[in-house]
KOLVEXTI-283140 format. One record per atom (N, C-alpha, C, O): z, y, x. Coordinates in steps of 0.05 Angstrom, whole numbers, padded with zeros to 5 digits, always signed. Example, Ala and Ser with C-alpha at 12.3 -4.5 7.8 and 13.67 -1.06 7.14 Angstrom:
BEGIN
+00156-00114+00264/+00156-00090+00246/+00156-00066+00264/+00169-00066+00285/+00142-00045+00257/+00143-00021+00273/+00157+00001+00258/+00161+00023+00268/
***
This chain:
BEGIN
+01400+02240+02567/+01415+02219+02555/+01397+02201+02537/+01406+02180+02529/+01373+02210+02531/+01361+02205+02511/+01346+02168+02522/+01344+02146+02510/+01342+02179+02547/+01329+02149+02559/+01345+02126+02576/+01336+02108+02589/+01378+02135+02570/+01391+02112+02573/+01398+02089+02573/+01408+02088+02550/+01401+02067+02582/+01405+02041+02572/+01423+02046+02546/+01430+02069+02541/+01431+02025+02529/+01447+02031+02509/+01470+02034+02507/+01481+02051+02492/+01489+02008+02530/+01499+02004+02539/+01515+02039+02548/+01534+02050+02538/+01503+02045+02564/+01509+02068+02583/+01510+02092+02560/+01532+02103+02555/+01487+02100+02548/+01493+02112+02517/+01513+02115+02504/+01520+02138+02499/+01528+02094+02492/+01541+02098+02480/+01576+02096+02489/+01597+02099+02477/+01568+02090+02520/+01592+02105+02540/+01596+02132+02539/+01618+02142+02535/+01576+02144+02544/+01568+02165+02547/+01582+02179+02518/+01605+02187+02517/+01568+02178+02501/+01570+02202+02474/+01600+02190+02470/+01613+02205+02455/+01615+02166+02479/+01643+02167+02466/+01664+02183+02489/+01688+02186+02485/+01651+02192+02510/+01656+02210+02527/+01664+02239+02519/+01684+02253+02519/+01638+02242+02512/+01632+02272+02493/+01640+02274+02467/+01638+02297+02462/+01648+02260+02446/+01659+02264+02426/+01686+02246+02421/+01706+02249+02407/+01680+02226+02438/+01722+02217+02440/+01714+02187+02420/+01731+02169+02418/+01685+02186+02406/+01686+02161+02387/+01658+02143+02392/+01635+02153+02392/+01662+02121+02397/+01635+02116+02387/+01609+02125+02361/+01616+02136+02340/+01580+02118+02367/+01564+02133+02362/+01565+02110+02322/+01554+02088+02326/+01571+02111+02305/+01574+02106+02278/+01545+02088+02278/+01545+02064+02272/+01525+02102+02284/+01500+02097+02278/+01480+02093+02311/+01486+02105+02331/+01463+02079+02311/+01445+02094+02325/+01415+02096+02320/+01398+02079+02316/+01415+02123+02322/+01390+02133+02311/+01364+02122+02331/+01374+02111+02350/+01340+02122+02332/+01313+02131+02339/+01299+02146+02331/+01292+02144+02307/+01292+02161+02343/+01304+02161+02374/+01326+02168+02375/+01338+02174+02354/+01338+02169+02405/+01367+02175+02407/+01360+02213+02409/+01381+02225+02410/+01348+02221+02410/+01334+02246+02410/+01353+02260+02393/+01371+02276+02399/+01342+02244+02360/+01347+02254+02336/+01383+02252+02336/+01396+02270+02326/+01395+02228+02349/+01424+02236+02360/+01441+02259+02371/+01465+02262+02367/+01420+02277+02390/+01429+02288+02412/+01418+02310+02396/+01429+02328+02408/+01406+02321+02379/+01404+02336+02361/+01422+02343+02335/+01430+02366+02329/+01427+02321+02321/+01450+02322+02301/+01481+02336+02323/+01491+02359+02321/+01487+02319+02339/+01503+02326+02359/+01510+02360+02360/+01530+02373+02355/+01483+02368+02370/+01486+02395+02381/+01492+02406+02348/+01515+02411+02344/+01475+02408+02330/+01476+02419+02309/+01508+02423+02287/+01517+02441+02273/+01518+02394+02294/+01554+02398+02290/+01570+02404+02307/+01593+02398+02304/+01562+02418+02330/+01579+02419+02342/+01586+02463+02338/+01567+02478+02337/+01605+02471+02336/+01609+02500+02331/+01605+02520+02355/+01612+02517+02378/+01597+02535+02345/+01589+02553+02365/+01612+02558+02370/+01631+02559+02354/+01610+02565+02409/+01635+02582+02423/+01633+02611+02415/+01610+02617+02408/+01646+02627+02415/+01651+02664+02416/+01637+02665+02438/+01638+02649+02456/+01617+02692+02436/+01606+02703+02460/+01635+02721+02470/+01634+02726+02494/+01659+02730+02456/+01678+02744+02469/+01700+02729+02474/+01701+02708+02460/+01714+02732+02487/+01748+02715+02491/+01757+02736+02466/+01747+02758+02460/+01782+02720+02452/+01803+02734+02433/+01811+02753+02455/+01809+02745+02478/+01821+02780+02448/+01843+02797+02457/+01872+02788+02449/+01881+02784+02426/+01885+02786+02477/+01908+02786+02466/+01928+02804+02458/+01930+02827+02464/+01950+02786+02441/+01980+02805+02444/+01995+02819+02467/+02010+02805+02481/+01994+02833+02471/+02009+02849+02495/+02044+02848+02487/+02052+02858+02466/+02060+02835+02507/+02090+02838+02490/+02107+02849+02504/+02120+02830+02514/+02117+02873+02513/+02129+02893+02520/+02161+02879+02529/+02176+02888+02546/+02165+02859+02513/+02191+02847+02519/+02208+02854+02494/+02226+02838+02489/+02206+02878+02475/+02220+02877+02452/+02211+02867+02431/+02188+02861+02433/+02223+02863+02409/+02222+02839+02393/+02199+02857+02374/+02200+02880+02366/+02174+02831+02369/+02159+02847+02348/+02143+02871+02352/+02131+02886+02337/+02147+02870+02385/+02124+02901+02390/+02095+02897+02402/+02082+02916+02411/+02083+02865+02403/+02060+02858+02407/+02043+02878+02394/+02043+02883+02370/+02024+02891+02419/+02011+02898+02409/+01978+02894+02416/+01974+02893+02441/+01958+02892+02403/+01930+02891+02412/+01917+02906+02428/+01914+02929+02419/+01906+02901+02454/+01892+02918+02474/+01884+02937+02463/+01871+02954+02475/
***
């Protein structure tokens, strides 16, 4: 993304974050770095879920 037109750039990152880019840095590098750095890490595990038996309040955890 880094060697994009600008145009196309800042299609792009309002793609991936839903907004246009506030700023634009130089390089756009240093963009695509802030980026990763706010963005939160996923769980290496899925949540376990509630198991619900069908009576009221008897969810229980795997």
């Amino acid at each position: 993304m880094a060697d994009l037109p600008t145009a196309v750039f800042v299609e792009r990152w309002r793609l991936i974050t839903g907004e246009p880019p506030a700023i634009l840095l130089n390089p756009r590098s240093a963009m695509l770095a802030l980026l990763v750095a706010s963005t939160p890490v996923a769980p290496l595990e899925p949540p376990v879920p509630a198991w619900d038996d069908g009576g009221r309040g008897s969810g229980t955890p795997r």
